[in-house]
Rosetta silent file (secondary structure, phi, psi, omega in degrees, C-alpha in Angstrom):
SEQUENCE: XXXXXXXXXXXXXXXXXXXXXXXXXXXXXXXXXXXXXXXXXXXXXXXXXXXXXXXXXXXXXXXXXXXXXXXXXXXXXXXXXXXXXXXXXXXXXXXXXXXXXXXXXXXXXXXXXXXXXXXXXXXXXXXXXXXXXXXXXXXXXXX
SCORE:     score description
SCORE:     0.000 S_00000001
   1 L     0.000  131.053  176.033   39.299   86.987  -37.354 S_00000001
   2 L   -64.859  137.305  142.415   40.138   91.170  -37.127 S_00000001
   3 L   -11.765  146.528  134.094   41.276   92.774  -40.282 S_00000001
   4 L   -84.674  104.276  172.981   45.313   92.989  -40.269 S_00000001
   5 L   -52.852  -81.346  138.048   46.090   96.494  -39.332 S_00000001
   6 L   -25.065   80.785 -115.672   49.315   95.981  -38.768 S_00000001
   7 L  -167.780  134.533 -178.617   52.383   94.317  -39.676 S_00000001
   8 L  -119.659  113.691  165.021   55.589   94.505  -38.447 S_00000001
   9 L   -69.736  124.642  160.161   58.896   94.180  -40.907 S_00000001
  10 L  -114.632  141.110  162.172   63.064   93.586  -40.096 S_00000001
  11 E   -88.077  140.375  179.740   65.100   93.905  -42.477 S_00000001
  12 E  -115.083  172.216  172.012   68.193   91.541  -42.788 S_00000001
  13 L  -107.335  140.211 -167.918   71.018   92.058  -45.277 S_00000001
  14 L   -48.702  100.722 -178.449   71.010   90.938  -48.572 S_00000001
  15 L   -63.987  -37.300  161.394   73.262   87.980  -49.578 S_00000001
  16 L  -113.088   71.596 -158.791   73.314   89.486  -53.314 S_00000001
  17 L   -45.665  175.898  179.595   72.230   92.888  -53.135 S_00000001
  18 L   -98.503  148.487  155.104   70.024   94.633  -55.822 S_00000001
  19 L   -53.850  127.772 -174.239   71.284   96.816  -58.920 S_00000001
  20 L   -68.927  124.631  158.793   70.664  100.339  -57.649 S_00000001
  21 L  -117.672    6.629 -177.240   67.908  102.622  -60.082 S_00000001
  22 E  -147.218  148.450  158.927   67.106  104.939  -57.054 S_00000001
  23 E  -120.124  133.766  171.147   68.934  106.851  -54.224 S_00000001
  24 E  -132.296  169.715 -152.244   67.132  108.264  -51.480 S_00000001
  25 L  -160.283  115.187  178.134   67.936  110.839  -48.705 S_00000001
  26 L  -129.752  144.558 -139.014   65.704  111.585  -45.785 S_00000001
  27 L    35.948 -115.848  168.974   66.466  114.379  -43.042 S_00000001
  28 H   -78.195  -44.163 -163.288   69.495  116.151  -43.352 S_00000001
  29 H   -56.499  -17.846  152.686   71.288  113.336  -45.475 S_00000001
  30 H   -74.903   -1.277 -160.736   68.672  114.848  -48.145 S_00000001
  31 H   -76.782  -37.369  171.484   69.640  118.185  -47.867 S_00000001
  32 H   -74.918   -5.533  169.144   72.964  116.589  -48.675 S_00000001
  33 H   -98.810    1.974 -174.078   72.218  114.571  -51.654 S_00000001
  34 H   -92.968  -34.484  158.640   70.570  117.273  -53.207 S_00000001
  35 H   -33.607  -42.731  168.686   73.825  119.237  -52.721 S_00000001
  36 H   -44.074  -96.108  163.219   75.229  116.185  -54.274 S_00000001
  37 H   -30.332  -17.156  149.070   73.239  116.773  -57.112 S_00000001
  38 H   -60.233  -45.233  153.548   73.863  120.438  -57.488 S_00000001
  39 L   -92.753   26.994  133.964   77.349  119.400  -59.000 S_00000001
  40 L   -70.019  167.026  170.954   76.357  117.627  -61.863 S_00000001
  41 L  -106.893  167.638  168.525   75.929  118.648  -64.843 S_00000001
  42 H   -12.905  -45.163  175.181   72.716  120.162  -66.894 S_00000001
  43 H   -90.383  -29.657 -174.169   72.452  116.937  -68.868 S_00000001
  44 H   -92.403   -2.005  169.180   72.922  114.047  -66.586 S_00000001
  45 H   -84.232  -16.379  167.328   70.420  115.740  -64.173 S_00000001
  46 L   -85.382   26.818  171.104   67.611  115.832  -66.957 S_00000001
  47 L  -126.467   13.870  175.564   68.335  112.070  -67.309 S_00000001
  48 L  -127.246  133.844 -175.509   67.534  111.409  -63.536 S_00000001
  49 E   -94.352  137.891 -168.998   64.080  111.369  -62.471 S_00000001
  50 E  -164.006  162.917  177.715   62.641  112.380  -58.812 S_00000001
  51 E  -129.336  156.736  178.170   60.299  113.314  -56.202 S_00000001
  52 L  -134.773  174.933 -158.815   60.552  115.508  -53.142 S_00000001
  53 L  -177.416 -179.959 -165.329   59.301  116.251  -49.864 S_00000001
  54 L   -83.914  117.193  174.359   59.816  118.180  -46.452 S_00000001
  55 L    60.112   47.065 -149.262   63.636  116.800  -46.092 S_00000001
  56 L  -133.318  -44.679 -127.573   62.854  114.190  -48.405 S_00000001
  57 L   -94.999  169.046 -168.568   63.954  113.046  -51.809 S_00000001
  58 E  -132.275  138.958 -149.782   64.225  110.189  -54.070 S_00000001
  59 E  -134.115  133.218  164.505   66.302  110.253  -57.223 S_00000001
  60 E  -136.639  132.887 -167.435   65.751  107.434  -60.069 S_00000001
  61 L  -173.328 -142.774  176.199   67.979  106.421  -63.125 S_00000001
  62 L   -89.575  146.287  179.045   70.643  104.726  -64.617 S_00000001
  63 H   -48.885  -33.771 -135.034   72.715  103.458  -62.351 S_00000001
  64 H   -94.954  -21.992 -170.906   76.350  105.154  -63.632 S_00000001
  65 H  -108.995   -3.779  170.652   74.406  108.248  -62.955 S_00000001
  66 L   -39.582   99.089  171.902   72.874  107.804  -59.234 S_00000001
  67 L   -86.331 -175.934 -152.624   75.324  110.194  -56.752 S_00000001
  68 L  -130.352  125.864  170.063   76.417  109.171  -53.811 S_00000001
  69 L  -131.138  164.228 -156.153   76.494  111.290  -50.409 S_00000001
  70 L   -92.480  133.138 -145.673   77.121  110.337  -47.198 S_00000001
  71 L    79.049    5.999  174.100   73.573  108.551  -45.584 S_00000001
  72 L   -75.595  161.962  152.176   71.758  107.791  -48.775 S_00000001
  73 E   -85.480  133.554  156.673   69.807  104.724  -49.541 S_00000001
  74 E  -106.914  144.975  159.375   70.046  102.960  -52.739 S_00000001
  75 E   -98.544 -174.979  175.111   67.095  101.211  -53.982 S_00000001
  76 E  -164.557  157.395  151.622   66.407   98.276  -56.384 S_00000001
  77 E   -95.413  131.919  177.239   63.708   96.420  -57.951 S_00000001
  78 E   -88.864  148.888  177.446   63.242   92.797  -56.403 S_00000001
  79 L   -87.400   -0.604  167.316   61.965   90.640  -59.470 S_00000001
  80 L   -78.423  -20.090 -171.782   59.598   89.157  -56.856 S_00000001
  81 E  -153.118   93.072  134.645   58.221   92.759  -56.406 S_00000001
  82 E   -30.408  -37.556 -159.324   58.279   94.934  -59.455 S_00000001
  83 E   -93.254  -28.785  -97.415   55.845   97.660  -58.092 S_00000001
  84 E  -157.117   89.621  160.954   58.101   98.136  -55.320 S_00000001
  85 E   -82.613  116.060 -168.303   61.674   99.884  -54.710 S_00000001
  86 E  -118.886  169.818 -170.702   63.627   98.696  -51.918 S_00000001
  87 E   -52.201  133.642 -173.325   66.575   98.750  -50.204 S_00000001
  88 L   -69.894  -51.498 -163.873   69.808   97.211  -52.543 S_00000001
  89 L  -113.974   40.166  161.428   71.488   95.535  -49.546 S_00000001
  90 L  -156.089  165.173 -174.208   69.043   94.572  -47.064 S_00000001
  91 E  -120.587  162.057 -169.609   65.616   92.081  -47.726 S_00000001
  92 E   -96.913  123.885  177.356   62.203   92.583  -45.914 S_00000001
  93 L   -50.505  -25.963  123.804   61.526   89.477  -43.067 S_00000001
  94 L   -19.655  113.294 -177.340   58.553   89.027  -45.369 S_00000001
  95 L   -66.252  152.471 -150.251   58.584   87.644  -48.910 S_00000001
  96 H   -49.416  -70.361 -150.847   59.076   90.278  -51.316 S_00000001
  97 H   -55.410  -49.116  173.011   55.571   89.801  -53.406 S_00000001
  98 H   -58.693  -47.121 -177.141   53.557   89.775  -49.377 S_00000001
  99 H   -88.437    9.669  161.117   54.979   92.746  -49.041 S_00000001
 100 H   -98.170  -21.861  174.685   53.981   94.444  -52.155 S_00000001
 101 H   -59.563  -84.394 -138.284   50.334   92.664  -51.369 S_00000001
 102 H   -66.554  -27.656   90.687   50.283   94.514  -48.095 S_00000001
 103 H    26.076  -82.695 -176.642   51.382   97.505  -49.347 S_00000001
 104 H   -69.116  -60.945  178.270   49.261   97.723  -52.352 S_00000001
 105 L   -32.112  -28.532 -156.115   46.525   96.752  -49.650 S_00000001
 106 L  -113.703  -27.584 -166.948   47.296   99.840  -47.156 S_00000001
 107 L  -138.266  115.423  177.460   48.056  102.805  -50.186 S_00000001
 108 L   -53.047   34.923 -157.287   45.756  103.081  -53.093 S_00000001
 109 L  -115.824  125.325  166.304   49.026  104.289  -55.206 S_00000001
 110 L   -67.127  173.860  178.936   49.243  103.230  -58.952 S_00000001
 111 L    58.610 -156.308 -163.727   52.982  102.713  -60.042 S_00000001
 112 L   -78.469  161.841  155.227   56.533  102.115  -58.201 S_00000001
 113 E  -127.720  154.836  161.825   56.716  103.090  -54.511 S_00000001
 114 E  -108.125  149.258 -172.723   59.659  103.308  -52.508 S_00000001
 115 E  -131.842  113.732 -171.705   60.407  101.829  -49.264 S_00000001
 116 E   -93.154   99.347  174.898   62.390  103.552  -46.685 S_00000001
 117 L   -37.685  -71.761  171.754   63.033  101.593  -43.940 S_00000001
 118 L  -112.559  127.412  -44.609   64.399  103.892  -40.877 S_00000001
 119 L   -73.835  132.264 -175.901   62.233  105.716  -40.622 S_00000001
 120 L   -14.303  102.188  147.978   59.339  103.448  -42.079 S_00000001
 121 E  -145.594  141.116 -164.668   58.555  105.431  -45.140 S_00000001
 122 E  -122.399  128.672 -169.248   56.691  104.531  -48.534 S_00000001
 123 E  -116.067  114.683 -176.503   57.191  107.368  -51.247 S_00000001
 124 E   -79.527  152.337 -167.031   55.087  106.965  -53.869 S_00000001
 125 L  -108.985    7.237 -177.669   57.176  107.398  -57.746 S_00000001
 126 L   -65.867  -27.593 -164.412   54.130  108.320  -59.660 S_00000001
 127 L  -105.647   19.586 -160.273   54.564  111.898  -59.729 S_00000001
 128 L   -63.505  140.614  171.753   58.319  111.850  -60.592 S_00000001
 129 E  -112.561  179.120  157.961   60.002  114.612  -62.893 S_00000001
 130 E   -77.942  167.497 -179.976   63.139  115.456  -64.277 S_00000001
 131 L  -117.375 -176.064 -155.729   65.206  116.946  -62.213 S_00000001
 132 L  -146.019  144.726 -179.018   66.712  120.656  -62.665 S_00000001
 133 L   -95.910   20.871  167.762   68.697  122.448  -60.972 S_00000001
 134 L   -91.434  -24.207 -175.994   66.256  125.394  -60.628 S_00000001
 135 L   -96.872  -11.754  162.995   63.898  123.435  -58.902 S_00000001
 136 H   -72.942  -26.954  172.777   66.598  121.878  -56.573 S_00000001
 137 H  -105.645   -3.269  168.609   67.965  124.738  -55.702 S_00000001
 138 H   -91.348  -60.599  156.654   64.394  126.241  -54.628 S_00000001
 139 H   -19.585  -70.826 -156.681   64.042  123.004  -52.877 S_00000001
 140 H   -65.548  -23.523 -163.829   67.348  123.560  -50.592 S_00000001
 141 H   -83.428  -33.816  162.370   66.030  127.206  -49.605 S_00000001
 142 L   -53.287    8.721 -161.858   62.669  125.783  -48.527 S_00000001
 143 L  -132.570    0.000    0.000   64.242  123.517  -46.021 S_00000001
């Protein structure tokens, strides 16, 4: 039997959704959460942790402190998949734990990942800082 390359996921929506600990923002809706995030203040953004990318980021924390712009993703941890942040209100066709197998199988990455659905993207959380609003605002100019 060939290797499995390949694997295709749907997502369905969630009959109980997940507690959010991440927001994420891909194309322009990041340029707008980071905007988001530009009016907080100095302390609750050095209590949120995050990674970035070209039109990219992912924001992780307490919930009460997560903003909200219009297109983000929230994420959750499934207790079936620890390693693994995912969508709050939608589930993988796939049981959560196969898809952290297949996953962990395809990206050599210690620690959480995130999983972006549309479009398929998995952001690894290893490298996360705090975030600042000097480096956030150097972020928005780069884009």
């Amino acid at each position: 039997m060939p290797p499995l390359t390949q694997f295709q996921i749907r997502w369905t929506p969630r009959d109980c959704p997940l507690l959010p600990v991440a927001v994420a923002g891909q194309g322009e809706t990041s340029l707008r959460l980071a905007r988001r995030l530009l009016q907080m203040e100095d302390e609750s953004l050095a209590q949120l942790e995050g990674v970035a990318g070209r039109k990219l980021i992912v924001v992780q924390g307490r919930l009460e402190l997560l903003p909200w712009a219009h297109g983000v993703q929230y994420l959750g941890s499934d207790p079936a998949a620890p390693s693994l942040l995912v969508p709050t209100n939608y589930q993988p066709s796939l049981p959560p734990e196969l898809l952290a197998r297949a996953i962990g199988g395809k990206v050599s990455v210690a620690g959480l990942i995130s999983v972006l659905p549309e479009p398929w993207l998995l952001v690894p959380m290893r490298n996360a800082r705090a975030v600042s609003r000097q480096t956030l605002t150097q972020w928005l100019e780069q884009q």
